[in-house]
N, C-alpha and C positions, 0 to 999 in steps of 0.2 A: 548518536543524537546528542548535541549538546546540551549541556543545564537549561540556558535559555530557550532551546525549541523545547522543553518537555515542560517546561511551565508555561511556556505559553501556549501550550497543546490542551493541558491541564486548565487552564485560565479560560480558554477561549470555548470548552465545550461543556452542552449545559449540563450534564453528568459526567460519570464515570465510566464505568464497565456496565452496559445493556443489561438488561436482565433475560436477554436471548443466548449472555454466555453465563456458562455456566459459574459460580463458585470458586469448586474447582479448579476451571481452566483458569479464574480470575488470578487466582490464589496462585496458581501453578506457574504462571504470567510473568507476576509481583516478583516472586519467590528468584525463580532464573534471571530475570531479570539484573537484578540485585547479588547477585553471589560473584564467585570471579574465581578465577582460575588461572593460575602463574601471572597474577594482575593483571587480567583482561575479563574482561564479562563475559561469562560464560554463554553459549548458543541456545535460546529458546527454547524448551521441548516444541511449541508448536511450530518453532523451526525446523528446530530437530524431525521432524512427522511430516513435515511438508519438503525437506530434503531426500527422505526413503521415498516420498511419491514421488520426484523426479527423478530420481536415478528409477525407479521400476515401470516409469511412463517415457524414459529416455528424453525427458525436456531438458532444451540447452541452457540452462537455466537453474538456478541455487532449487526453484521451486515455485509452489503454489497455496495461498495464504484463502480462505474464505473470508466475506468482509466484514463476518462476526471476530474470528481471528486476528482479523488485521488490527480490529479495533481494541482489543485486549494487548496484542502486542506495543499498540503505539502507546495505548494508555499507561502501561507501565513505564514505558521509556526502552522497552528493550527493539523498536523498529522506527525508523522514519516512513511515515506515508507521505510519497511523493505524487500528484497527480501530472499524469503527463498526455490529456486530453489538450483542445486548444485555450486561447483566452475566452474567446467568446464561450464557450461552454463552462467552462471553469467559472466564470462572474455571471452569466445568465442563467445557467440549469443548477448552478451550486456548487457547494465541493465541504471536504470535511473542515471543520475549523484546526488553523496551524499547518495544514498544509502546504510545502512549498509548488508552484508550478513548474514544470520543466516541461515545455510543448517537445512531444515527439514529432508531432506535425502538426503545421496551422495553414489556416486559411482555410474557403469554401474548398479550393484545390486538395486538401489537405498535401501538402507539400512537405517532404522528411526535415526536419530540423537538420540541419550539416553539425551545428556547433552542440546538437542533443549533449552528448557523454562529457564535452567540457563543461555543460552548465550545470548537467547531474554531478561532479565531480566540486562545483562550487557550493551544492548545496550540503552534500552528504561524501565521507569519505569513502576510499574504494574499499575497506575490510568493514565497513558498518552496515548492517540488516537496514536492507533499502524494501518499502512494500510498494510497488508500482500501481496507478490507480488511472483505469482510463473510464471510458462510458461502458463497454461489455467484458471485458478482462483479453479480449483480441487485440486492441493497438498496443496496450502495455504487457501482451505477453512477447509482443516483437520486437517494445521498445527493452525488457527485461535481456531480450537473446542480444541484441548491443551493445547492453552495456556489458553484458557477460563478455563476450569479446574485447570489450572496452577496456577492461581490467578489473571490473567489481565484482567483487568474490560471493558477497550473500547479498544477491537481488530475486528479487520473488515479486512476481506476479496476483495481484488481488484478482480471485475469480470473481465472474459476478458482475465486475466492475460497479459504477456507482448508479446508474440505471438499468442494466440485465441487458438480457436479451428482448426482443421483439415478439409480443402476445399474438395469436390466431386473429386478433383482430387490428393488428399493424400499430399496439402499442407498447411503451416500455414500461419499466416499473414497478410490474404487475409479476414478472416471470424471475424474481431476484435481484438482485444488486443493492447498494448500500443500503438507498434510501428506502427501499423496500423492506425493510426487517429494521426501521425505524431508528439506525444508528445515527449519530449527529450528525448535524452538516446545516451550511449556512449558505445565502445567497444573496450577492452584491445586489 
């Protein structure tokens, strides 16, 4: 993540760290973050934790981030949250502030992006902790297995996505996802 997206991540949102994470985790967050190792940044523990759950779940993919997680990760600066649902959902239903768009597919068709991995690759490098964000954590766990192919080393998957899954009674919102557990987020 560069200087400028973490202050303008930092800028743009109207707190900090939720009070649905923990302290600790905040603390723990900041801390890895910030340290470095043969001068590079050292890897997240809740990276680190969400890596042991894909290798023991076999996902093609760096892993999988909750979107309390996600949002401790980005706040410190140690992940980029990348939303790669369409425009129309991304500026209608919302999305986190600071984050960049990368459509995995658009339109009513939803249609696969061809150019996806080169636009992920403009926005975030292939060795940087990328957190993929779609509407249920299903289109960005596919578009995560991509760019894993693609060449990007630590891409992860936000579960949950930023509306959830579909309630018993055909709605979202209600059953997890971002805005459900009251973390930021803004709408064109």
């Amino acid at each position: 993540m560069t200087v400028a997206h973490a202050q303008a991540l930092s800028s743009s949102a109207s707190r900090s760290i939720p009070n649905s994470v923990s302290p600790a985790l905040a603390e723990a967050s900041h801390a890895a973050a910030t340290g470095t190792d043969s001068g590079e940044r050292q890897l997240d523990p809740l990276l680190v934790a969400a890596r042991e759950r894909a290798a023991r779940e076999g996902l093609p993919y760096a892993g999988s981030v909750s979107p309390q997680e996600a949002w401790a990760l980005a706040s410190a600066g140690a992940a980029l949250i990348v939303d790669v649902r369409t425009a129309e959902e991304y500026k209608y239903v919302g999305h986190v502030p600071g984050s960049p768009l990368v459509q995995w597919q658009s339109g009513a068709a939803l249609l696969k992006n061809p150019r996806f991995a080169k636009e992920l690759a403009a926005k975030a490098g292939k060795d940087e902790p990328i957190l993929l964000l779609c509407r249920s954590g299903k289109r960005s766990a596919a578009a995560a297995e991509a760019a894993t192919r693609a060449g990007f080393r630590k891409v992860f998957n936000i579960r949950e996505g930023f509306e959830g899954d579909i309630s018993p009674d055909g709605q979202r919102g209600t059953q997890g996802g971002w805005r459900r557990y009251g973390l930021p987020w803004t709408q064109d």
